[in-house]
N, C-alpha and C positions, 0 to 999 in steps of 0.2 A: 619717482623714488619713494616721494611719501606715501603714497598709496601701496605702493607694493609692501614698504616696511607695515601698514596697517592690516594687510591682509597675513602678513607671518604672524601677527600680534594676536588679532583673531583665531590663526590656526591653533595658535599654541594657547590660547585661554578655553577652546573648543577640546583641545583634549584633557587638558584639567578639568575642564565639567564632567567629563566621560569617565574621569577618576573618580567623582562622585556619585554617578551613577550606577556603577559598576561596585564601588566597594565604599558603603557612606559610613560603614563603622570606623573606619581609619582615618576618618576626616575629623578636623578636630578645629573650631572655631573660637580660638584663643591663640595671644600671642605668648609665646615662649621665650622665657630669660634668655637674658641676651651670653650668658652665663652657661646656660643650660647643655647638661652634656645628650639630651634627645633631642635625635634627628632623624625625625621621621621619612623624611626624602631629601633629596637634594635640587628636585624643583617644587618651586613655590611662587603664588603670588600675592597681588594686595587685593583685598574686596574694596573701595571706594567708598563702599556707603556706611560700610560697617566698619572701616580701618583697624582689619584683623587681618593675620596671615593663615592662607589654606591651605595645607599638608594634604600631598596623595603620596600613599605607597609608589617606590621606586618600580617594585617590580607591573605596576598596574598600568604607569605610566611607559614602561617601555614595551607591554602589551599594545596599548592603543597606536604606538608608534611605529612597529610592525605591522597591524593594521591596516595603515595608510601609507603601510612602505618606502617611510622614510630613511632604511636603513643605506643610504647612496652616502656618498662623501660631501656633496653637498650638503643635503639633509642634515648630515652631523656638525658640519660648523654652521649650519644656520639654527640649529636648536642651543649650540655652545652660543651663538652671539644673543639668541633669544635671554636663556637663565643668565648669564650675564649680564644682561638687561636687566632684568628684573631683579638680580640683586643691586645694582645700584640704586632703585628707582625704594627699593629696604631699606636699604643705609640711611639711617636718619642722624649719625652723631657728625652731620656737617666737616666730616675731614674728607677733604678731596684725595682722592688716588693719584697715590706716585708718579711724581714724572719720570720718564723712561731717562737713564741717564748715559751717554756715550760712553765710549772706553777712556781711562785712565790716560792721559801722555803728558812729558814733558816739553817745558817752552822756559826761554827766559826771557825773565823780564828789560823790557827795550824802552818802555818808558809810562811814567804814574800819571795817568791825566787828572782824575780826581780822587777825593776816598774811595769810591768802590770801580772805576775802571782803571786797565792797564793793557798793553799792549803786551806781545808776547811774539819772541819767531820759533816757532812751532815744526821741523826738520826742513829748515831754511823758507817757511812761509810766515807770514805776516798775518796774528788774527789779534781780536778787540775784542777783549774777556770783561762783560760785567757782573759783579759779584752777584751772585744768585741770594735772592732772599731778605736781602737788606741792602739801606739806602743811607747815604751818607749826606751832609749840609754839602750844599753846592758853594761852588769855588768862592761866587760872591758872598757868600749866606755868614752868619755867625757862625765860626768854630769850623768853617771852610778847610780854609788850608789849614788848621791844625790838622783834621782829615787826612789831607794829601801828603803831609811832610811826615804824618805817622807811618802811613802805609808806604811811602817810599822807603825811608828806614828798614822798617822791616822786609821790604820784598824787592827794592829797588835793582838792578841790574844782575839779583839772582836766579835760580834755577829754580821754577817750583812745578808742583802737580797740579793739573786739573783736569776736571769731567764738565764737559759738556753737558748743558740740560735739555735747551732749545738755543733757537735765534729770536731775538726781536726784532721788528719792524722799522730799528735803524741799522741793522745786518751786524749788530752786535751777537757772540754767544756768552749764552747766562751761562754763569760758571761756577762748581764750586772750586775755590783754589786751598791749596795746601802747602806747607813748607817743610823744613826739619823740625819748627817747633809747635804743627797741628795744624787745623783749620783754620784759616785767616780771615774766613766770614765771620766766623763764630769770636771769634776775639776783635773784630771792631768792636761787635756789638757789646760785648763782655768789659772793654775798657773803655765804654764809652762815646766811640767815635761816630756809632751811626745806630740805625732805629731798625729794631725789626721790622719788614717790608709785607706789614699782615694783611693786603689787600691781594699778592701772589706766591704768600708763602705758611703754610701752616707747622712750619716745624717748631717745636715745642724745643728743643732746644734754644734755638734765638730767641724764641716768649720770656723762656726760664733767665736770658742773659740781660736780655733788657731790662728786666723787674727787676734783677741784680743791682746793674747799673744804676737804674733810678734811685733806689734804695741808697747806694753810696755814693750817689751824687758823684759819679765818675765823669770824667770828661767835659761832653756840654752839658751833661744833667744838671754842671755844677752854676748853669744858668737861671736866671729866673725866669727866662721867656723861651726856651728852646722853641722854633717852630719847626715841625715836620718840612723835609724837603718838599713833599708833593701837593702839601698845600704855601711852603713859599715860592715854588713854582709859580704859583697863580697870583700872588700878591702884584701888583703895580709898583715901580720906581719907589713913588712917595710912599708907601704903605711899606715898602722895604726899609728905607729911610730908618723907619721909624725901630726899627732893631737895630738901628749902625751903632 
């Protein structure tokens, strides 16, 4: 598989040079604002040595591609999966791409394990929703079940929405959940009760709520030692102790 992926990589770098040879007045060896309303083509890649991007005409490029008769169905999602490649490999302002998110359903809630899980029976099935993006003090931790007795309150044996994101590795789905009165992720975070989750979640909302929170010393901000969940995970007994 890796080798064959290196030899599309080559195809398609082989025709971009063919762009250059063929029409080198159109090539242009500077990078372009990121802002910028010219778009000289819609494929492009990186030079390595020089880390500029190199522009060939659309229509040169889909000479050469003709050519070499790649006009099959195949040939066309594998040139789509190519430039999609290679815009990623562009992308340098570090925001990962969307996770694909399931359809919208409702479930009610059956029972609040911690701040950010809940169980849910979902058209008479049993699933185990954990809040997508943010992570709350665990049950033992500091400000634990304040956690859990908020989000019961609020969502406890009601009806609410959620989309699925993914599963994790303990057959949980990441979720985000919602009620009558908004996003429920989005409002621990906002009152305090848990951290934005910035090792798998880049949403700038949650960023925006936590710094809020911090700011007004909301909830456990209003402590002097908060420690993140995922490094009190790691803590030993005695070193837990030491926050009781």
């Amino acid at each position: 598989m890796a080798n064959s992926a290196e030899a599309l990589l080559t195809w398609f770098f082989e025709i971009l040079e063919r762009c250059d040879r063929e029409k080198p007045a159109i090539v242009w060896a500077q990078r372009l604002p990121e802002n910028s309303d010219s778009n000289p083509t819609e494929s492009h890649t990186a030079d390595p040595q020089l880390g500029i991007r190199r522009f060939c005409d659309q229509d040169t490029f889909m000479t050469a591609m003709k050519q070499d008769g790649i006009f099959s169905l195949l040939g066309s999602v594998l040139v789509a999966l190519l430039l999609f490649g290679a815009r990623l490999l562009l992308d340098q302002d570090g925001t990962a791409p969307p996770v694909a998110q399931g359809p919208q359903k409702n479930g009610q809630v059956t029972a609040v394990l911690d701040g950010d899980t809940i169980d849910v029976v979902e058209n008479g099935k049993s699933l185990r929703l954990r809040f997508a993006g943010i992570d709350t003090p665990e049950k033992s931790q500091p400000f634990g079940p304040e956690a859990k007795a908020a989000l019961d309150r609020r969502v406890g044996g009601k009806v609410v929405r959620f989309e699925v994101r993914e599963t994790d590795r303990y057959g949980r789905s990441i979720a985000d959940i919602y009620d009558e009165q908004g996003h429920v992720n989005l409002w621990l975070v906002e009152d305090g009760f848990a951290w934005h989750y910035k090792a798998f979640s880049k949403d700038q909302n949650l960023a925006d709520a936590e710094k809020q929170a911090r700011a007004g010393r909301k909830g456990l901000w209003g402590s002097n030692r908060p420690v993140e969940p995922w490094n009190w995970r790691k803590l030993s007994s005695a070193q837990r102790a030491r926050y009781q």
